[in-house]
N, C-alpha and C positions, 0 to 999 in steps of 0.2 A: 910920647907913648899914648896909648889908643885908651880912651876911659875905661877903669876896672868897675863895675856898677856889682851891684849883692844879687843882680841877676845872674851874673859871670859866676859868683864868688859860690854861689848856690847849684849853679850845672857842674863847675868843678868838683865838691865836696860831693855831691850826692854821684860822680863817676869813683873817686877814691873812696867812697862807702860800700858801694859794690866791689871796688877790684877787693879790698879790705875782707868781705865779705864771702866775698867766691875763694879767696886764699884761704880762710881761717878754715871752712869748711873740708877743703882739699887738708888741708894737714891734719885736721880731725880725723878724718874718715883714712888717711895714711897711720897716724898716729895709732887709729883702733885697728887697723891689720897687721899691724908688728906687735902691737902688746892688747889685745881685746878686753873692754872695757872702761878704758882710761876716759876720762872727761876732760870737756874743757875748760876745768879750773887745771886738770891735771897736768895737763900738756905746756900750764904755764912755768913748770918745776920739771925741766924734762929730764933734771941731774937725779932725781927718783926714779927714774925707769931709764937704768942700763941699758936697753933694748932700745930706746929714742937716742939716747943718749949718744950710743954709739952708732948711730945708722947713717951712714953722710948723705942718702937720699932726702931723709925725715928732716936732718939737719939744713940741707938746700934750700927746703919748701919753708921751712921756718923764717930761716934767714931771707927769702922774698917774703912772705909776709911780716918782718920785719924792718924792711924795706919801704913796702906798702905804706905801713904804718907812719914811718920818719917822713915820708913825703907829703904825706896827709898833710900832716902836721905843720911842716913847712911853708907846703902852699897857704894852708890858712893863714897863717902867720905873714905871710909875704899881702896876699890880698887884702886882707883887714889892713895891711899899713898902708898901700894904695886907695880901701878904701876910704880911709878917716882924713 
């Protein structure tokens, strides 16, 4: 296997902080044209707003940036143990 260096480990995380990034946004700005208002602490509790709750558009976008998110995490996890 080809060496993982914190050069690698650092272009990877800062692409998954974007895609991270650009999702959370996109469900934000979904989240406030179905229920106008709501923040994103609010979006984190979407069983309080009926309206998200029930949307399975709102629910898709969540669910990839929840995605997003487990993959982040992953990678990190997998490259730190390559890198150490």
């Amino acid at each position: 296997m080809a060496s993982v260096t914190r050069e690698t480990l650092a272009i990877i995380d800062r692409l998954m902080l974007e895609l991270v990034e650009y999702q959370e946004n996109k469900v934000l700005a979904m989240a406030r044209r179905i229920h106008p208002g709501v923040t994103a602490e609010d979006i984190r509790n979407p069983h309080d707003f009926p309206a998200l709750r029930d949307n399975p558009e709102w629910n898709f976008e969540d669910g990839i940036l929840s995605g997003y998110k487990s993959a982040h995490m992953a990678l990190r996890a997998k490259l730190l143990e390559l890198i150490d």
